[in-house]
Structure formats: C-alpha cells, structure tokens
N, C-alpha and C positions, 0 to 999 in steps of 0.2 A: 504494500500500500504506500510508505512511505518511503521514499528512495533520496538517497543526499547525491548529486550530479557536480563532477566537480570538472573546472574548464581552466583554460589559461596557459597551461604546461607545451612546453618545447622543447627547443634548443637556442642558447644563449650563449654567448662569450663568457669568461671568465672577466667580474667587474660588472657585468651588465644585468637589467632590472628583469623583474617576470612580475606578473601580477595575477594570484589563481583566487578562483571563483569557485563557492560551492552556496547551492542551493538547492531549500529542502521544496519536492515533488510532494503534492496531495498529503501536507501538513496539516493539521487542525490542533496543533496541539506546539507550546514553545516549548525550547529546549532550555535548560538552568544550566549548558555548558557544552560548549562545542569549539572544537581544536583540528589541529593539523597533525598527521603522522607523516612518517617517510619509513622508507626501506630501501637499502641499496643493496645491491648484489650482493649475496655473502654475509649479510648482519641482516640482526634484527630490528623489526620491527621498533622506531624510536618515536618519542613525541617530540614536536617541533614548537609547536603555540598551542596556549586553551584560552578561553576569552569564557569567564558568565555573563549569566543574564545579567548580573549587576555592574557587567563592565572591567573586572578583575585581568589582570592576564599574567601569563607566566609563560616563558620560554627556555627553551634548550640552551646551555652555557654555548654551545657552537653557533647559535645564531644571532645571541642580542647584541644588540645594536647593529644588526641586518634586519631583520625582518619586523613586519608589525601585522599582527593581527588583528581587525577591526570586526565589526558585526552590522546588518543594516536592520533588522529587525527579529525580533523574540522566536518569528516562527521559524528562522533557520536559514540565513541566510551569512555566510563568515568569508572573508578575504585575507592572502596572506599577500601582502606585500612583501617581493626580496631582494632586494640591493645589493649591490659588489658579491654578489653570486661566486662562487670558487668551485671548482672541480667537485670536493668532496659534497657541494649540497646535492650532485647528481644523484637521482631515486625517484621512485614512484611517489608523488605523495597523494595521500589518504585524507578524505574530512570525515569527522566524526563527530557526531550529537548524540547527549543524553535527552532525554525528554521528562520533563514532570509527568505530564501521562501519554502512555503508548503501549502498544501491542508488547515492543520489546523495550529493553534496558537501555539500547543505543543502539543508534544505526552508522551502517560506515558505506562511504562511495568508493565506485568502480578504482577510484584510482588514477591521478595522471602524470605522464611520464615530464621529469624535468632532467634535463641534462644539460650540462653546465661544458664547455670545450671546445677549445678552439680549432 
C-alpha cells in the first residue's frame, strides 16, 4: 500500500553536489522519523541522516558537514542534500520511514544508485 520512491541518484564527480528525493506513495498516515541508508559493495548496510517529525537530525561522522537532510511534510516526504561528494559516498542509498500508524513498523524504498568518480 505504502511505498517510499526515492529519485535523484547518478553519477557525479568527486567534489560535486547530488540532491535525492524520496516520497511516500498512498500515505494517510505521518511518519515521527525518517532517514537515509547507504550500502556499498562489500559492507553493510549504514545510516547516513534521520530527520523527526519534530525537526531533530542526526548524521553519520563520515558525512556532517556534507550532507543535510530536510523534510517537506509529516506524511513523508525527506531530501538529502550532498556536497563535495568523494569516492567512498559511492552506494545505493535507501529512504526509510517509521510511521505513528501503519500496517508495518517502517517502510524502506527501492533504493538509488549514487556513484561518486571521475
């Protein structure tokens, strides 16, 4: 029913910006927390940002002061912004929402590919 759709992700230079988008599909319901994963080849599954409903955020030692995570509304809609980009952010990344109510516990998107290389 609900599906988080995330867009944005390429291929970028090293130093250069990406801006990725995730929003939540046939929502009725806001999330009290939703963040960004990655995965790069060969490791696991990492968090990158989480943003609440109240605005809080927290990020990865390997990103702050790169990235920002913002929100545009409650029902699920999150953006990472990532600046001076380096090799190692290369990974799929993942958005993810908790929900106050919902079928499940959280949901996560397909997944988009970011690769960082010159």
């Amino acid at each position: 029913q609900v599906q988080l759709v995330e867009s944005g992700g390429g291929l970028v230079q090293p130093g250069g910006s990406l801006r990725l988008s995730c929003a939540a599909s046939g929502a009725v319901f806001s999330f009290y927390v939703m963040g960004w994963y990655r995965q790069a080849p060969g490791k696991q599954r990492e968090m990158v940002a989480t943003i609440t409903s109240g605005g809080s955020t927290n990020y990865a030692d390997s990103v702050k002061g790169r990235f920002t995570i913002s929100s545009a509304d409650a029902k699920g809609t999150v953006f990472l912004q990532m600046n001076s980009l380096k090799p190692e952010d290369t990974a799929v990344y993942y958005c993810n929402g908790k929900p106050y109510y919902g079928l499940r516990s959280e949901y996560w998107g397909q997944g988009t590919q970011v690769t960082v290389s010159s």
